[in-house]
N, C-alpha and C positions, 0 to 999 in steps of 0.2 A: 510385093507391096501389101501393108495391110492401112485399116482403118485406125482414125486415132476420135478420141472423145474426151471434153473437158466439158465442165460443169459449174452451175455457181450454187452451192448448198441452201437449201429450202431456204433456212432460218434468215438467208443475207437478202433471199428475192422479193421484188417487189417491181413492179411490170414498169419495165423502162420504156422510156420514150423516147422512138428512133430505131431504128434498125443501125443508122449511124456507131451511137450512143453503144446498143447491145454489141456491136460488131468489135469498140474498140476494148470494151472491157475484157470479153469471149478472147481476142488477141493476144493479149498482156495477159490472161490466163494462158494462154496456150504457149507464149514466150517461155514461160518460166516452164514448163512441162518438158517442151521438146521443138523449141523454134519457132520456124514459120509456118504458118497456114493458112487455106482460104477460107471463109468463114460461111460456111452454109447455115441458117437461125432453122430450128425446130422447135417443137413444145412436148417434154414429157412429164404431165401431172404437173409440179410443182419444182420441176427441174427446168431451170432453161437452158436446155445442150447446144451443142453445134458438132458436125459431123464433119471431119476436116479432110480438104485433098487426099489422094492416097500418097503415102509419103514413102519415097522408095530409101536403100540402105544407104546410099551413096548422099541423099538429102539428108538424111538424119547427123552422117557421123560431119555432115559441114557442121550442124547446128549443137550437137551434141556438145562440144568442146568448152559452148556458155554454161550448158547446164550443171556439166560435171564443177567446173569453177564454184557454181555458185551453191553447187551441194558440199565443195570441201570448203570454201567462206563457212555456211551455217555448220559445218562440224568442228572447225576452232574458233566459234564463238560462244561464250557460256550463255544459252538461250534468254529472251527476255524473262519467258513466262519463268522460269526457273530461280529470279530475280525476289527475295523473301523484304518485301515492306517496298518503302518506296511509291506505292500506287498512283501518286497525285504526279511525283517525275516521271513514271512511266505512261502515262496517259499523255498528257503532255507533251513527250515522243510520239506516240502513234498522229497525236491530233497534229503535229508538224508535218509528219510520215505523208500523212491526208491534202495537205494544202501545201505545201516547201514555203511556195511564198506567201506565205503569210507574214513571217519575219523573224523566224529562230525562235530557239529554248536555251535560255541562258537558266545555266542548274548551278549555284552555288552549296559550298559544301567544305566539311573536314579532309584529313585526310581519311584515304581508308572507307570510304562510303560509297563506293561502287558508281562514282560521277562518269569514268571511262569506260569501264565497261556496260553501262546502260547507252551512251552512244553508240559503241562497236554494236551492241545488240540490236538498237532498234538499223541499222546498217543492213544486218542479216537477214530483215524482214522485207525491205525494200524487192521488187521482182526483176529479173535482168530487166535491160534496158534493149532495143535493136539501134545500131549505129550505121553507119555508111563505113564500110572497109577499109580499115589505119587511118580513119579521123581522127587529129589527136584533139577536134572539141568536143568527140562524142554528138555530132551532127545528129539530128533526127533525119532518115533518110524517107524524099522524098516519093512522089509516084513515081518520078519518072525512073529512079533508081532502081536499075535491074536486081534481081538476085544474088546473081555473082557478088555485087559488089557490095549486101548488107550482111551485117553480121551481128550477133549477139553476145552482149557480154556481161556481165555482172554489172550492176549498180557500185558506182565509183565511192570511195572514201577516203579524201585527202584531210591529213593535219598538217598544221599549219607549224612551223617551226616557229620557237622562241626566237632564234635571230635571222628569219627573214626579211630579205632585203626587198625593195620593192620591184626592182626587175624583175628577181627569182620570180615573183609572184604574179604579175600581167605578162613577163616576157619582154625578149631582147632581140637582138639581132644574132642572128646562130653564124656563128664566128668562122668555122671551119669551109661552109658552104658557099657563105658569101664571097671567103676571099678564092675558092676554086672557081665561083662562077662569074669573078669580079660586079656582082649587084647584090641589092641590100635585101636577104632573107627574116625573115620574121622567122624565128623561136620562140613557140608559147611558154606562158611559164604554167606553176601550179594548176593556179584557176581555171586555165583549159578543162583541166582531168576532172575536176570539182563538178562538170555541170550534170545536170542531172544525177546529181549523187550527192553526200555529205561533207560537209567541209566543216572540218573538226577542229577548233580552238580550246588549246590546252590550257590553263593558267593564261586568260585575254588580259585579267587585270594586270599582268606582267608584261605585255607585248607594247612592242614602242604605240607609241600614239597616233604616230604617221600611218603607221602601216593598220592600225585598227581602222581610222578613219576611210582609208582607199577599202579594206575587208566591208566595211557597211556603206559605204557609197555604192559598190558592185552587186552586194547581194539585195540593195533595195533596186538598184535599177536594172537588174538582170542583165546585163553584158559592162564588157572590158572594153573599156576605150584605151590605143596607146598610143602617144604622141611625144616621141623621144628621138635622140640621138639620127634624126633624118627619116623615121616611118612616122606611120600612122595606119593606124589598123585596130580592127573591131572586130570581138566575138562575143557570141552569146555564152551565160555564166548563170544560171538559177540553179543555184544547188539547195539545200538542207542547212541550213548552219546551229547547228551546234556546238556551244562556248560555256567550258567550263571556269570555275575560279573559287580558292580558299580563299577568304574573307582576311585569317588569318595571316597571310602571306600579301598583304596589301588590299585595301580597299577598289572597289570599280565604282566607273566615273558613270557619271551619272547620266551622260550623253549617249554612252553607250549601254546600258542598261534601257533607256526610254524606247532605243530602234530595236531592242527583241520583243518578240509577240509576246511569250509565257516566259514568268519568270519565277522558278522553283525553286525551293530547298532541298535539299538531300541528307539535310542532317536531322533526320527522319527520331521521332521522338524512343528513346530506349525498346528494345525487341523485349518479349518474355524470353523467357529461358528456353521456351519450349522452340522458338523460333529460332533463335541464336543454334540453336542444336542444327536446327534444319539447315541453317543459312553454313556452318561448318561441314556436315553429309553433302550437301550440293557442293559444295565448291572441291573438295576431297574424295569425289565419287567422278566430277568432272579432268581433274586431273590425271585422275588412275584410266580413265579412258575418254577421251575429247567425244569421241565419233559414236561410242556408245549413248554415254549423255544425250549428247543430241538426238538420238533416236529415239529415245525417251520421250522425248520432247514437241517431236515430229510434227505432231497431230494439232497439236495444241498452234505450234510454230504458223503450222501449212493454213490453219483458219484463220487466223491473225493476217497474215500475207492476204489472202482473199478479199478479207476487212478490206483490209488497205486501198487495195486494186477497185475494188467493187466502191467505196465512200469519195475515191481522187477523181472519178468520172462523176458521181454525184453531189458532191456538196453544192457546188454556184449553180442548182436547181432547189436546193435547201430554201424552205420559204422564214425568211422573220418579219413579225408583223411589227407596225409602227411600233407601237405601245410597247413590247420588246426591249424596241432600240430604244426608246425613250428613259425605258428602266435602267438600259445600260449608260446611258448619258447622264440621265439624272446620280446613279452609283459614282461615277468619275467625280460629277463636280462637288457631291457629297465627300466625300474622302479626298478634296483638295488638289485633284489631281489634273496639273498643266499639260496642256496640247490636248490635243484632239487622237492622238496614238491609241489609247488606252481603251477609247470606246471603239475606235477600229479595227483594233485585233480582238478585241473581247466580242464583238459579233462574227468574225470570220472564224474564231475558234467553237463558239458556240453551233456553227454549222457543218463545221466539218465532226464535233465531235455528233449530231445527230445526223451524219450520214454514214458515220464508223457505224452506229448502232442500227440501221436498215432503217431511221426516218427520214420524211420529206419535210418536216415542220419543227420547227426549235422549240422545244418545253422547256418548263422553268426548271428540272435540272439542268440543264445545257447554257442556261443564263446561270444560274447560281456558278457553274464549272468556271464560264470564262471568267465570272469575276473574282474568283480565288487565282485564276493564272494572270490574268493582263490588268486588274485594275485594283486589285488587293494591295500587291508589292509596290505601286507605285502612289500609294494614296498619303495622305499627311496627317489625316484628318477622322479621329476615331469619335464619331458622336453618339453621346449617351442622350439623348434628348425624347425623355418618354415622350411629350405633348405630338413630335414630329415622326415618334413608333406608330399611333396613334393615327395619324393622317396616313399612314401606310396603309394600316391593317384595312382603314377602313377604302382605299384605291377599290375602286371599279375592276373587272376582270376585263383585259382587252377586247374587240370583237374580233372573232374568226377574221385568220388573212383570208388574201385573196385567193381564189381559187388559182390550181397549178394551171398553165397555159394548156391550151387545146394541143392534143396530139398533133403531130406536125406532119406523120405519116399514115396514111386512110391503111393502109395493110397492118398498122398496128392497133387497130380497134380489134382484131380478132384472135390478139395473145392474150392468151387467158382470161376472157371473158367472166366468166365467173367469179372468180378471184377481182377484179374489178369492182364490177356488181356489187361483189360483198361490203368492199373497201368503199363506195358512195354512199351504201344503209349505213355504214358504221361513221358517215363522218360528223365530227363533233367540234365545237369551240375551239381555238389552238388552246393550251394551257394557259393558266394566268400567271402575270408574271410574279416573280417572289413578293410575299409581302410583308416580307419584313426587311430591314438594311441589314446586309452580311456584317457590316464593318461595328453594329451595336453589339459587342459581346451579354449583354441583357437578353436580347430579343432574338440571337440565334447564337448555336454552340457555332463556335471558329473549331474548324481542324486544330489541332497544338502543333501540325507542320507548320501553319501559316504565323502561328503565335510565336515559336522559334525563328522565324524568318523576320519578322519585328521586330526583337528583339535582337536579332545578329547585327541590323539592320540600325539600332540605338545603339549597340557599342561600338562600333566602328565608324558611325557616320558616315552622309553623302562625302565624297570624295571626286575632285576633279582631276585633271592633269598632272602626274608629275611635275616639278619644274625641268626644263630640260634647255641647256644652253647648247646653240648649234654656232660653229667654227669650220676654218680649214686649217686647225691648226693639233689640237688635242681631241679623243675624245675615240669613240668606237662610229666606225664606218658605217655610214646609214646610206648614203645613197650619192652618184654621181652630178654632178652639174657642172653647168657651164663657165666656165673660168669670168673672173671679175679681176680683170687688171693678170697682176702677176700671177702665175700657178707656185702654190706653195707644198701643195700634197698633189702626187697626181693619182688621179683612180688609173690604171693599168688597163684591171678590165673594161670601161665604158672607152679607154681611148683605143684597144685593140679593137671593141668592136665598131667605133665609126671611124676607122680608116680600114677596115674589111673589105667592104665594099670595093675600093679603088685600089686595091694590091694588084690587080691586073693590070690594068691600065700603067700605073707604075713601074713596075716591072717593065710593060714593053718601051717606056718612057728612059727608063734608065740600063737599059740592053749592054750589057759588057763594060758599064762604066764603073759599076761596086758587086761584090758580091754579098749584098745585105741582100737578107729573105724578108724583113717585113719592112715597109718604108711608112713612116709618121711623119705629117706636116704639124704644122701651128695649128693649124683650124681643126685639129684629129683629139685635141689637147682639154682633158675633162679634172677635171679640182672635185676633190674628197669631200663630201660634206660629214663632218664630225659632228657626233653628239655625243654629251655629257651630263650626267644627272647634275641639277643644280640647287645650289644650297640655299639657305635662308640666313642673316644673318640678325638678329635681334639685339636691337642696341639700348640698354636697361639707362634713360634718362631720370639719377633721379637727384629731389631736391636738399639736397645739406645745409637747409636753414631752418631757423624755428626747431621748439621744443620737441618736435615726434620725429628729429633726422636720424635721431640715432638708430630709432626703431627703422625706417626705409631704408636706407644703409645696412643696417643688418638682413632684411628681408631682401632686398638688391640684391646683394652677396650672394645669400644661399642660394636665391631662386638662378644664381646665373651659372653657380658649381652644380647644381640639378641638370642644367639643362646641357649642359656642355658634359655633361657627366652621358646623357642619352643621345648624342649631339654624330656620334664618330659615325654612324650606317648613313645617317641624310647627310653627311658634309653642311649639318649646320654650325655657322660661329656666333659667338658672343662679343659684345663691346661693353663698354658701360663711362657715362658721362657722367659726373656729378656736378651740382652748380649750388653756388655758394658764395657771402660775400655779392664780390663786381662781377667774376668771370666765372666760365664754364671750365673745365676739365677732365680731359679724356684718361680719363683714370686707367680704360682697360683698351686697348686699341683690339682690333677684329683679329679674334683667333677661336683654335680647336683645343687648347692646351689650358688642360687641368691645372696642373702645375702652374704652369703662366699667369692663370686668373687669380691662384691661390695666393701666391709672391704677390702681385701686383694689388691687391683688393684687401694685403694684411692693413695697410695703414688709408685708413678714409680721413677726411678732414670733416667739420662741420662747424655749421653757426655761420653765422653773418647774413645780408644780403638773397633779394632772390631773383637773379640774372636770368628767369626764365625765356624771356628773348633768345640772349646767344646759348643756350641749351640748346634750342631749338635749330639754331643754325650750323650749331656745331655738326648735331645729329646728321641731316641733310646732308652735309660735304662727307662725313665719316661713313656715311650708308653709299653717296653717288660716288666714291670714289672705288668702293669695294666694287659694286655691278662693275665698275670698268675692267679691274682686273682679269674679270671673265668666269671666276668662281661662286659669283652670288648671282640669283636669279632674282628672290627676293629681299625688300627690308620690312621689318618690323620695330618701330619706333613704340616701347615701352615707358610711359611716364605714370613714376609714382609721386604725386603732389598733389595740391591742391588749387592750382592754376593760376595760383597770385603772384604777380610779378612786380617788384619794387624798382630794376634796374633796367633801363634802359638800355636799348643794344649799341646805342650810340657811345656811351659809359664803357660797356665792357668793351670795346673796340678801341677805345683811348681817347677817345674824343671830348672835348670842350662842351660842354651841354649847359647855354647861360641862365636858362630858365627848370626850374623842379618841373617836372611832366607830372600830370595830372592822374587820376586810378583811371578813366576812363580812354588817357592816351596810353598807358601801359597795356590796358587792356588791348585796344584796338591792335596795337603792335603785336600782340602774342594771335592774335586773331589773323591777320595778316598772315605773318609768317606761316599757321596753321593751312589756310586756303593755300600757299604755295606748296608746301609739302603734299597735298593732298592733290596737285596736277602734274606730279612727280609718278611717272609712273614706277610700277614695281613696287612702291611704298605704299605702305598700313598705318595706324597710329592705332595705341591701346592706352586707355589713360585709367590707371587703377588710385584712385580717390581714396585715402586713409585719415582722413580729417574726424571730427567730431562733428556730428550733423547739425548738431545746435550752433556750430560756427562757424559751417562751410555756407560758401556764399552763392555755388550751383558755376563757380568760373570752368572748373574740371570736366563738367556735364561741357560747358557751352564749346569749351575748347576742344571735345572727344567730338560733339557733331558736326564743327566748323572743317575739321580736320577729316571726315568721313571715316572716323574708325568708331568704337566701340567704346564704351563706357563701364567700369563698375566701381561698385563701392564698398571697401572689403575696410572693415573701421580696426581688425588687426590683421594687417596683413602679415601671413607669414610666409617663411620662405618657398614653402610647400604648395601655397595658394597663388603667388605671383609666379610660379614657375608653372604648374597647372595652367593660368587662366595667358599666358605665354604661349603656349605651347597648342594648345587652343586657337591662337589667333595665328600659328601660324599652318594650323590644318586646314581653317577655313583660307587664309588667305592662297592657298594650293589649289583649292576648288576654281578659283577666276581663272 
């Protein structure tokens, strides 16, 4: 037997409170070394040691088995520190590292920018974890839990698959066991493995929506609830989440961007040459030998892990004083930014990143940090406003917080005395907080990370929801349910596993009367739920009367060959209505086909009458008949006129009309009609106004806000512009 000793390096100490508090840090150091141990506290100088059990051969090589894991993890990982730029995502990391639940680090990025392997890395820095023997939730094991039965293992790293289903992911009924022990066994899924470790999302702005939505309900509430198929059953789930996504490859929705804490860029501004060299040496030095590399590394790796270990037990003793928070709140609603999210992860990161650093107290770097990660990226709102610089500068410096709580333990008044001592003559005001707004590019330099992230951030725009049309009939298999009426698709898998359970009892039920091995009833019987991306359909109304038709017409046209031209990856179509004369006409009926619009859209009519009424109604049946089909999600009602309507719907319908209708009942009729389109759901209205201003009469304005859509007024519209501002109305109308 001999002696073992672990340590926490000067630089990280600072006189903890508790013997508790020191015991479990000293622990988790000594996890990751060589196992279990019992924790005896000592003081040398400026070291706080502990002097562990004598650990005999036969103890070590049970325990040995974590460590060696978690030494070949960090040899096929390319190290953080070894990671050239990048600094604001790699901080970022650690500060999640420090707190998990805080709420993730969502890193947006190119390709090529090292988004994955800055996950895997900060993964390698994490310290084993100790479990209860073949838990598969990675149980924290309790007192009572003998020896025998704990064991240590690496800190977990699950990703998330692009086509995970939602059982795969909570868990199901384990198929094989239940029907041997005829009763209903629970099978965890993924999320089991995920707890206390990382759960990695690859490209999220690609992952169904279902399954994103269940991913952040779990990791805010830290356990799995499952209620399916005849269980129900709960496990605990706090992992790390880390979620990456190319901007270029699809926008992220905005609902899911608000529930991450830190939200990064990785498209980190141009390397010099000199760096690029280096960032090429590391990566070509690591290849030629993994386990070398890393050794290299080591040192740098093993203090960083310490950080970690040493800051996860201290930050919720991190003190921020009011004034602080104040700053942080006043920043949020400065930079326009909704809910309350923004100033709550921007004070839990500010504290975890001053307990990474070995403080007790949040300075105004620590408030400047969180507000470049949690309330920068979600702001709206950039103010230039010297007079309100001005009221800044001249802000009051907070007063000193409150003092830290009394020791809790009378045996800890005589750890390091001294060093105490020192640290009460030394104490001083907490910092003040920034005094200038981060977000006035005047009054403080911005990173050019966070400038590139604005600006990713302006060309792509907020983004919501896919459309997505769900069926039992077409589409890719997303998840089981419970039949409605007739089964038209069966899921296989959810009806094997809820007739599992009773394969026994079955079996003895039908003894020599069939020689079927698995028996299904009616009630065992699960219906497919399909999903299908859905499309938009934009139906271009426009007016073929009066002197400027030929010009709409012409602009019509183009803008509908533009957009069906870009039309084939979203399954959007095109229609197009002209009205003219008495009646309306469905010039282009709802299609994907070039060629079709072309044919169909060679000959336009114009002149006469302006039926705007039955335009309007025509649109309506042409838009609700499409969502029936199953292939349109949305409509988009495009009108290019100027909202005057001379013909009565009664007129174009055929009917006897004994009396001329007045401007203001024509009016009220196109207004009407407008408010009904507009409680239609799935429908938009875009009304683009090309009149002359000195003669438009403001009907187009009244009719775009009657209608709850959008207004502009483009006085040459061309094809280029109506298919742009199109196109436009239907990005936004994806976001609802």
């Amino acid at each position: 037997m001999w002696p073992c000793f672990v340590s926490i390096p000067a630089h990280l100490y600072r006189p903890l409170r508790g013997y508790a508090r020191s015991s479990t840090i000293l622990k988790q150091q000594a996890l990751h070394h060589r196992g279990r141990f019992r924790v005896l506290p000592s003081r040398a100088g400026r070291q706080l040691c502990m002097e562990t059990a004598a650990v005999t051969p036969d103890t070590l090589a049970e325990s040995e088995s974590g460590v060696v894991r978690s030494e070949e993890r960090l040899a096929e990982t390319f190290p953080l520190a070894a990671i050239v730029g990048h600094d604001t995502v790699k901080l970022a990391l650690l500060l999640a590292a420090v707190n998990p639940r805080v709420g993730g680090v969502l890193i947006s990025g190119g390709r090529g920018t090292a988004k994955s392997v800055m996950a895997r890395a900060v993964h390698a820095l994490l310290p084993p974890i100790e479990i209860v023997l073949g838990s598969p939730y990675n149980e924290v094991p309790g007192e009572d839990v003998p020896e025998s039965r704990r064991s240590v293992v690496p800190a977990p790293f699950v990703q998330v698959p692009l086509n995970a289903t939602e059982d795969r992911l909570v868990g199901s009924i384990d198929i094989e066991r239940s029907m041997k022990l005829g009763e209903t066994i629970f099978q965890p899924g993924v999320l089991a493995r995920a707890h206390r470790g990382i759960l990695y999302i690859d490209d999220i702005n690609l992952l169904d929506e279902g399954i994103v939505n269940l991913l952040l309900s779990v990791v805010s509430e830290g356990r799995v609830l499952v209620e399916r198929e005849g269980i129900s059953y709960s496990y605990s789930c706090e992992p790390l989440l880390v979620a990456t996504f190319n901007p270029e490859e699809g926008p992220i929705r905005p609902h899911l961007a608000d529930r991450m804490a830190a939200i990064v860029n990785a498209d980190a501004p141009p390397l010099s040459i000199d760096e690029r060299i280096q960032a090429v040496n590391a990566v070509a030095e690591f290849f030629r030998d993994p386990r070398k590399f890393a050794i290299k590394y080591k040192g740098v790796t093993e203090e960083i892990r310490q950080r970690i270990i040493f800051a996860r037990e201290e930050h919720q003793d991190v003190v921020v004083a009011r004034k602080q928070l104040e700053y942080l709140c006043e920043e949020a609603i400065r930079g326009g930014v909704q809910g309350h999210r923004a100033e709550i992860f921007a004070a839990e990161l500010a504290r975890a990143n001053a307990a990474l650093e070995g403080r007790n107290r949040v300075n105004e770097q620590d408030l400047r940090l969180a507000v470049r990660l949690a309330i920068f990226p979600r702001a709206k709102i950039i103010y230039r406003d010297n007079q309100e610089d001005n009221v800044q500068q001249n802000r009051p410096p907070p007063p000193p917080p409150p003092s830290n709580e009394q020791n809790n333990d009378d045996d800890d008044n005589d750890i390091d005395e001294e060093d105490e001592t020192e640290d009460e003559n030394n104490v001083e005001e907490a910092p003040p907080v920034p005094e200038e707004f981060m977000f006035d590019p005047e009054g403080v330099p911005i990173d050019p990370e966070l400038l590139n992230m604005t600006q990713g951030k302006q060309k792509s725009g907020a983004s919501g929801g896919r459309g997505v049309i769900f069926s039992e009939e077409r589409g890719r298999y997303v998840k089981a349910m419970l039949p409605r009426g007739k089964v038209k698709r069966v899921a296989i898998d959810a009806t094997i596993r809820a007739a599992a359970p009773y394969q026994r009892a079955r079996r003895a039920r039908h003894a020599g009367k069939t020689g079927r091995r698995v028996f299904v009833e009616p009630s065992d019987l699960r219906a497919k739920r399909m999903a299908r991306k859905a499309g938009a359909l934009v139906i271009f109304i426009v007016d073929a009367s009066g002197s400027m038709a030929l010009n709409r017409m012409s602009s019509a046209k183009g803008a509908a060959i533009r957009l069906l031209s870009e039309a084939y990856q979203s399954r959007d179509q095109i229609a197009l209505i002209t009205f003219g004369g008495e009646t309306a006409n469905v010039l282009l009926p709802p299609t994907r086909s070039v060629s079709m619009a072309k044919r169909r859209l060679e000959t336009m009519p114009c002149g006469g009458g302006s039926p705007l009424a039955h335009a309007l109604t025509a649109a309506a049946r042409v838009g609700m008949n499409a969502m029936k089909s199953g292939d349109i999600g949305r409509c988009v009602l495009v009108l290019i006129s100027d909202g005057r309507a001379n013909i009565p719907l009664k007129v174009s319908l055929g009917e006897k009309v004994e009396q001329k209708p007045t401007k203001d009942e024509l009016k009220n009729e196109v207004l009407d009609l407008a408010k009904k389109i507009r409680s239609i759901s799935g429908f938009s209205m875009l009304v683009i106004d090309s009149e002359n201003k000195f003669v438009s009469t403001g009907l187009a304005k009244e009719l775009a806000q009657t209608a709850g859509g959008t207004y502009h007024y483009i006085p040459r519209a061309t094809d280029a512009a109506v298919a742009g501002v199109a196109a436009e109305a239907i990005k936004q109308m994806r976001q609802l």
